[in-house]
N, C-alpha and C positions, 0 to 999 in steps of 0.2 A: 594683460597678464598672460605668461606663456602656458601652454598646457602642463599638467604631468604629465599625462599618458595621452594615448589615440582613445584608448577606452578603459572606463571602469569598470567594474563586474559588483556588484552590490550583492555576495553572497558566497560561499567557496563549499557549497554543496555539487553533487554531480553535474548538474544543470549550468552553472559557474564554472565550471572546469573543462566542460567538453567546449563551451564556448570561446574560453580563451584558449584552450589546443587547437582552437580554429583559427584565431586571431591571431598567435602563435608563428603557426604554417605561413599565415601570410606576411610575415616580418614583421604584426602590428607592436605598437608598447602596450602593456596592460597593466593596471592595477586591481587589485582584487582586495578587496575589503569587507569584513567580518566583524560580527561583537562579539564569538566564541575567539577562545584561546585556540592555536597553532594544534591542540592534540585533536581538536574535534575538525580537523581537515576533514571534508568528503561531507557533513552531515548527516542526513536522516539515513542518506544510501549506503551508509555504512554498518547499519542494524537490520538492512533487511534480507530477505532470503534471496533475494537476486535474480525474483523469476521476469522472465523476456519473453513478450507475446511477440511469435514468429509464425508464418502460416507458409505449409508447404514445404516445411523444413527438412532435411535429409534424415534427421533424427524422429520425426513424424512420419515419413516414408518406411523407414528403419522398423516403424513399432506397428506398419501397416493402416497409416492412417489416411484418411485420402483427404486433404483439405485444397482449398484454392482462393484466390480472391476473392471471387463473388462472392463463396459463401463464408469467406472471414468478414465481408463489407454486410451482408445480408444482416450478420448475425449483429456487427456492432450497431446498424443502423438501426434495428431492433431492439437493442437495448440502451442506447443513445436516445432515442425518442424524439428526434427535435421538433418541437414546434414552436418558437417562439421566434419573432424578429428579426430578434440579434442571435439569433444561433447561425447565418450567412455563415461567418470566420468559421466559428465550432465545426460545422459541416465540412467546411473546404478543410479545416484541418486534419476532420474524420477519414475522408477520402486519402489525403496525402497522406496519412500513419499507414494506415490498411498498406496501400501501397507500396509504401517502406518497407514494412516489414511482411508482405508476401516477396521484394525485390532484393534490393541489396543490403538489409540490413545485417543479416545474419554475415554476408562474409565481408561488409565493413568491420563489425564487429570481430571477427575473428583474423584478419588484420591486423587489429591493433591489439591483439593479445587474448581474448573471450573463448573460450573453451565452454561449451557445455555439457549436461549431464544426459545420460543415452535414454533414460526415460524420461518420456512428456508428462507432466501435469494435467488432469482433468480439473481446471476451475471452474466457478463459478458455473454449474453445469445449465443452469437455467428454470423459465419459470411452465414450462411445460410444453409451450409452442412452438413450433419449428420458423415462425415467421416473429417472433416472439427475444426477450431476452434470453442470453445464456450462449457458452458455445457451444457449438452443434458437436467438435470434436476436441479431443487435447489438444492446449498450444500454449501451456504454460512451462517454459524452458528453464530450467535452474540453471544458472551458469556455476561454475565448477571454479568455488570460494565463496562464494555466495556476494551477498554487496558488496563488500569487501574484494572480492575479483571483478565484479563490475567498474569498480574505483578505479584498480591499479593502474589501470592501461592509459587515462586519464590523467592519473598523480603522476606518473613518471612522465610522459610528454611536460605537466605543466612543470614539475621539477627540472627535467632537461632546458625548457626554455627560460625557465630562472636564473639557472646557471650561467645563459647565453645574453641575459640581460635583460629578457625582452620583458619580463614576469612579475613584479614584487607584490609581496603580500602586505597586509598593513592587518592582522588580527588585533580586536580589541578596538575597533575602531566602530561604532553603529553611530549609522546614518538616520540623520533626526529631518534634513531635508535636502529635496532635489535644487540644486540652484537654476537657474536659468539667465541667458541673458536672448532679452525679446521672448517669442516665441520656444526658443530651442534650449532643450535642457545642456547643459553643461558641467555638470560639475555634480560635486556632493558635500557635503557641511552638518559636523555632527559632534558626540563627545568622543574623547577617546577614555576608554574605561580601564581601571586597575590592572594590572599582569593577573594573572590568575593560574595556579597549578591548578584548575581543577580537571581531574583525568576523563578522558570522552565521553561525552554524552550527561557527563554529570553537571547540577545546578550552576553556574559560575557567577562571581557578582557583579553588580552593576555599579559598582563606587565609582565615581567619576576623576578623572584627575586631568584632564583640561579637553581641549578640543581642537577641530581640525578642518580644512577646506581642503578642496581637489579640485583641478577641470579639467576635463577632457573634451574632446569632440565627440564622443557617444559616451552612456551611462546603458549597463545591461544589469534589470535587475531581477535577480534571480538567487531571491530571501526565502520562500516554501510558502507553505501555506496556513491555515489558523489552527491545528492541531490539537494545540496544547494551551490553547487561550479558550477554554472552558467557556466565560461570556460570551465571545466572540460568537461560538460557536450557538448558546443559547440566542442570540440576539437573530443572529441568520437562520437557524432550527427551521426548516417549510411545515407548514401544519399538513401535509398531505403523508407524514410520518407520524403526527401525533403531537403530543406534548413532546416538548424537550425534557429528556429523562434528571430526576431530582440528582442521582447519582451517575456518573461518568468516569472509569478509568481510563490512561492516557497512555496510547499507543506509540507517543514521540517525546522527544526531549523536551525540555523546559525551554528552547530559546525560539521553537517554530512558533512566535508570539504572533504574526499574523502584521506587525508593527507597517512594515514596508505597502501595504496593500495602500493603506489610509496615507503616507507618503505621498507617495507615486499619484494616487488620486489628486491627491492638492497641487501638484506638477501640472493638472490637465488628464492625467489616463481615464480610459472608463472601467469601471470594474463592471462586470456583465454574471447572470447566473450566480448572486450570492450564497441563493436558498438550497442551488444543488452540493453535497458533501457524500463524502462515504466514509460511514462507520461501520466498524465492526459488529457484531453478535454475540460473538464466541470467547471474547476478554476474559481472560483469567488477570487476578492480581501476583505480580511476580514476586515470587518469597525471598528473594535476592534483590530490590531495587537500585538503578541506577536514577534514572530522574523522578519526580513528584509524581505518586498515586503512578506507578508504571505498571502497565500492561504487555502482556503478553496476548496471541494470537494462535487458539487454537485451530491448525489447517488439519479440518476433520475429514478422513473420509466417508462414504453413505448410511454406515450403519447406526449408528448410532441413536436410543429413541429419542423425539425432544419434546419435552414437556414444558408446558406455561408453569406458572408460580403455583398455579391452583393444581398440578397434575395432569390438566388436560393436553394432550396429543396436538400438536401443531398442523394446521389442515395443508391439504394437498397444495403447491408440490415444496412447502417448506420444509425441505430433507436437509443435512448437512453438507454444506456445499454445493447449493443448488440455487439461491436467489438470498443478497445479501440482504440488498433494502426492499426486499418485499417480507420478509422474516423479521426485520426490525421494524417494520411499520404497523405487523400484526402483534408483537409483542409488547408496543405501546400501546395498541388498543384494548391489551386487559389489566390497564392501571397498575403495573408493575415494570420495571426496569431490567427484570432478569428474568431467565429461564434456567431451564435445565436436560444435562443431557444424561439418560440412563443408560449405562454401555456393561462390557464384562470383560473380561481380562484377556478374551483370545481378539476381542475389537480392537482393545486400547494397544495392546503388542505389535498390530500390525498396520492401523489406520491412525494414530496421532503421530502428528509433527506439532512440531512448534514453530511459529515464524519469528525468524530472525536470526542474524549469523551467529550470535552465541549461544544461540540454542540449538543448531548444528557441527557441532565443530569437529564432527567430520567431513562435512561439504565443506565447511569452510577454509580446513585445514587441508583437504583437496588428498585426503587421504583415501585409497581404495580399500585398504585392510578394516577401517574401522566402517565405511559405508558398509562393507559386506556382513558384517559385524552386525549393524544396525538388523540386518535381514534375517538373520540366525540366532541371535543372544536373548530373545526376546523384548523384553519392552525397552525400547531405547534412555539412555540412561539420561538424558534430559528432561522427557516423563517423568520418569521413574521419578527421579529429586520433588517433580511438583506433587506428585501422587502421595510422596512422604513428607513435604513440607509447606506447600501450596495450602492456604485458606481454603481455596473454593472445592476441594477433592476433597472425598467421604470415599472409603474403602469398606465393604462390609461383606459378610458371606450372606444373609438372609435378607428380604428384604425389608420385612419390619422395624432393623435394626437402624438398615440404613435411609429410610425416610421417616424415622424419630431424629437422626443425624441433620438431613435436609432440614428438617424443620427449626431445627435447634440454629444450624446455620444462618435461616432466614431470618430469626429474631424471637422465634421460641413458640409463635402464635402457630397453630396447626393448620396451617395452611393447607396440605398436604394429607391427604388419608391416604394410607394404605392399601383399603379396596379399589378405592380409583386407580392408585399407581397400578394395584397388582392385574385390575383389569383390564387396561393400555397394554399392560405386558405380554398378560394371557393372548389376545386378542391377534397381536399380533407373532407370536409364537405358535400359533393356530396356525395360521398362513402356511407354515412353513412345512407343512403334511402332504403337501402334491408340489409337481414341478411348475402348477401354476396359481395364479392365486387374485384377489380381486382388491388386494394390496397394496397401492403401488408404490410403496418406497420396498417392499419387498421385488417388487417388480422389477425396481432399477436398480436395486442388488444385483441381482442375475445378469443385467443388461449392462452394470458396467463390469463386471467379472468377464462379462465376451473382450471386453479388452485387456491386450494381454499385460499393458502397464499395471493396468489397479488389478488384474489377476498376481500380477510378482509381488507387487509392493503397496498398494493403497485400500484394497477392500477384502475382507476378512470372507472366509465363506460362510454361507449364511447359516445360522445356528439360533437354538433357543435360549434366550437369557438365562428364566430361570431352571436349566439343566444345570446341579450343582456343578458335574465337569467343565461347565464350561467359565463359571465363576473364577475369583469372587466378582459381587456385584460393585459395580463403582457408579456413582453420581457428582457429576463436575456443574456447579453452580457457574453460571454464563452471564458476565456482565455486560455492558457498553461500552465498546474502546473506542476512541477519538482517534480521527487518522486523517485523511485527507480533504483537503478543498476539490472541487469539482468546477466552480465559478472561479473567474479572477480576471485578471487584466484582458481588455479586449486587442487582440492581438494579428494582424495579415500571415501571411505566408512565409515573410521573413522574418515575423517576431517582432516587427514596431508596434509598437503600443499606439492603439488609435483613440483619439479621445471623443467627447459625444457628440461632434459632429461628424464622428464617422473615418474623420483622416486622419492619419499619422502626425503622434508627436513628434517632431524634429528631436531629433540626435535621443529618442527613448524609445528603448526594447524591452521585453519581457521574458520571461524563461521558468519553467517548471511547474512547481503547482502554483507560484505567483500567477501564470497566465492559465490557470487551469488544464497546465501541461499544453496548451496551443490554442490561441484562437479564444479563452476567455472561458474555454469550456469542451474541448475536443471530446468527453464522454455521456456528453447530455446528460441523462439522469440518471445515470450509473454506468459502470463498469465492466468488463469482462477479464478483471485482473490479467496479472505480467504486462499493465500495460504502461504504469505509472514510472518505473525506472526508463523504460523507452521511450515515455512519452517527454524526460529529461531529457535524456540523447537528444533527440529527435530537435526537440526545437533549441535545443543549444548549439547544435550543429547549426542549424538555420540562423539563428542572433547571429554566431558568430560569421558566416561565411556573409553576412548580409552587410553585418556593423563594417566588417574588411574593407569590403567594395566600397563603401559609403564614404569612410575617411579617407584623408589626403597622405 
């Protein structure tokens, strides 16, 4: 039987598309095949903020920040943690990202169309030690459109080579198995599902209306990760975070069903690192939904108080935006699934974002009038809508008012006293009567205000809560958002998928959170976010320039 293509692409998210702009380059034929409809081209990477872990960057230079390899490598291998076996790949893949993106990734990137935003991001700041998780300085990059700019440069190479023949799409098409002939996979065989208007990102259906084979000489697959498959997720859950929480809102579409993982595995792959995941904290439920139970992500910056379900204070160093799954692993262990954060209107003005390109659409629309906008108008008007229509927001001027609100939110039972709240409060608005203090989330107020990004744009100066000028009071109940795989297919240097004895499966690769962005697991036990869009790039460029060379 002749082939269709040189290669298949099992997935037409970022991951899938910088690979076949590789395949592309090289004269290859490709097929790309999806069970989303034609409008959900790009997938998950098209709802997100579009930040790019880059180290050493002209724009980090720019903001006075001194970074370098070693201590971008210091910092990931610190919060990576490897110790297991099979972390070999993960590691080699740790090393090669670092790399990348202290080298050429920023001006590949900008090459091919990638423009970024002139202030750095302080993420995921850390868990207190310098040898420890966390980054030691900014290096989260917004690219300028946000996903949706990350995309473009992608969409139009693989559109140009569509044009030229090399490209076809086959949407509507999910892959139910890898075929093989002998050893070497070849080919793909699955249903073809209904046309479907349903517009991006929303639910589509699954009605079958017949089916379909393929072969190729490579098969690259690059489906995402368990996101939005709620079980999936409780089945892998590691007890070193606690229970898997009763309640869970969902940070990604409906079709990152996690399907292709269990695939590929019956192919021969090995899936490595189930139990590593990164959830969010700061899940808000969006009062606008596009897919099931959808979540939004609040990117806080430091001020903010946070409180457990019972009012108590979250201990050292779980500040906002300082350690993701060390904040979720203490907030399961007080038998409750949410938190809370008590903030005031000169915080909320100046330190919420919201993640994801439609909650910027100023970045995303790459407009400077309405970014500047953002800095001067007060509370950006994507807040603003949740503050006034958002579930989890409570708006009050006193505070008694508003943790009878809180309470009422949680389900009515009095969770929450007043004097506790008000004592958290006081305690820490004490602090703030000398220039120093014994503090330390007040500490690292001051300390990220020395920088002059979260001085412009991300941290409020520091102030008392309950100072009515500086009101009103607000409290944003904080759920669990569902977001990415950290485990998956075990993966080399070039993106073959190797199976449990260690070797490559003949003519099968991996790409994106399928392979835990590289190697099976390239961030061990966590993350140092902006790293997960790159870590797309990254090994997609690798499948692809690999699968090239491979076939005839």
């Amino acid at each position: 039987m002749a082939d269709d293509a040189d290669v298949i692409i099992v997935g037409a998210g970022l991951a899938g598309l910088v690979a076949a702009a590789e395949l592309a380059e090289a004269g290859k034929k490709i097929i790309i095949v999806d069970q989303e409809p034609e409008q959900s081209l790009g997938g998950q990477a098209f709802w997100s903020f579009g930040g790019l872990f880059l180290v050493d960057s002209p724009e980090q230079r720019r903001m006075r920040i001194r970074d370098s390899h070693d201590l971008a490598l210091e910092d990931w291998l610190g919060t990576a943690a490897f110790d297991r076996p099979e972390d070999f790949w993960p590691r080699k893949w740790a090393e090669a990202y670092v790399g990348f993106a202290a080298g050429e990734k920023r001006s590949w990137l900008i090459q091919r169309g990638l423009k970024f935003f002139p202030v750095v991001g302080w993420a995921e700041r850390g868990g207190g030690n310098a040898i420890g998780h966390g980054n030691s300085v900014p290096r989260f990059h917004i690219t300028w459109g946000t996903g949706p700019g990350v995309l473009d440069p992608f969409v139009q190479r693989v559109r140009e080579a569509q044009k030229r023949g090399l490209i076809s799409f086959k949407f509507r098409h999910r892959v139910d198995e890898l075929t093989r002939t002998g050893a070497t996979v070849d080919g793909v065989r699955g249903d073809i599902l209904q046309p479907s208007t349903a517009e991006r990102g929303h639910k589509s259906s699954r009605e079958i209306s017949g089916d379909f084979e393929l072969r190729a000489q490579a098969v690259i697959v690059a489906s995402g990760g368990i996101g939005a498959n709620h079980q999936l997720v409780r089945e892998n859950w590691p007890q070193r975070l606690g229970a898997a929480p009763k309640r869970m809102i969902t940070g990604v579409p409906d079709h990152v069903d996690g399907r292709m993982l269990a695939i590929t595995e019956r192919a021969g792959g090995s899936i490595i690192n189930r139990d590593r995941m990164w959830h969010y904290v700061e899940g808000i439920k969006n009062w606008a939904p596009i897919w099931t139970d959808h979540a939004i992500r609040i990117l806080p910056g430091p001020s903010s108080l946070w409180l457990d379900a019972r009012g108590k204070r979250l201990p050292v160093p779980l500040y906002p935006g300082f350690d993701t799954l060390g904040t979720l692993s203490h907030i399961m262990s007080t038998g409750f699934d949410y938190s809370w954060f008590i903030l005031t209107k000169k915080i909320i003005q100046k330190e919420f974002a919201l993640s994801g390109s439609e909650q910027n659409p100023d970045l995303t629309g790459k407009s400077w009038r309405q970014v500047l906008g953002r800095a001067t108008s007060g509370i950006p008007g994507p807040v603003k809508a949740f503050m006034e229509k958002g579930e989890d927001f409570i708006v009050e001027a006193d505070l008694p008012a508003l943790v009878a609100r809180m309470n009422a939110l949680a389900g009515g039972e009095a969770l929450l006293e007043v004097a506790q709240v008000e004592r958290e409060i006081r305690a820490r608005d004490r602090q703030l009567d000398n220039p120093f203090s014994k503090d330390m989330q007040i500490t690292a107020l001051r300390g990220a205000r020395a920088y002059l990004g979260d001085r412009l744009i991300r941290t409020a100066k520091p102030h008392k809560m309950l100072d009515p000028a500086n009101g009103p009071l607000i409290a944003v109940r904080l759920n669990i958002l569902t977001r990415k795989t950290l485990g998956g297919l075990q993966t080399d240097l070039d993106s073959r998928v190797l199976g449990a004895d260690g070797q490559p499966v003949a003519g099968l690769y991996a790409v994106g959170e399928a392979a835990g962005f590289g190697g099976g697991g390239v961030h061990g036990y966590a993350a140092l976010e902006g790293t997960f869009l790159g870590g797309c790039i990254f090994s997609g460029r690798s499948a692809g320039r690999a699968a090239a060379a491979s076939v005839a």
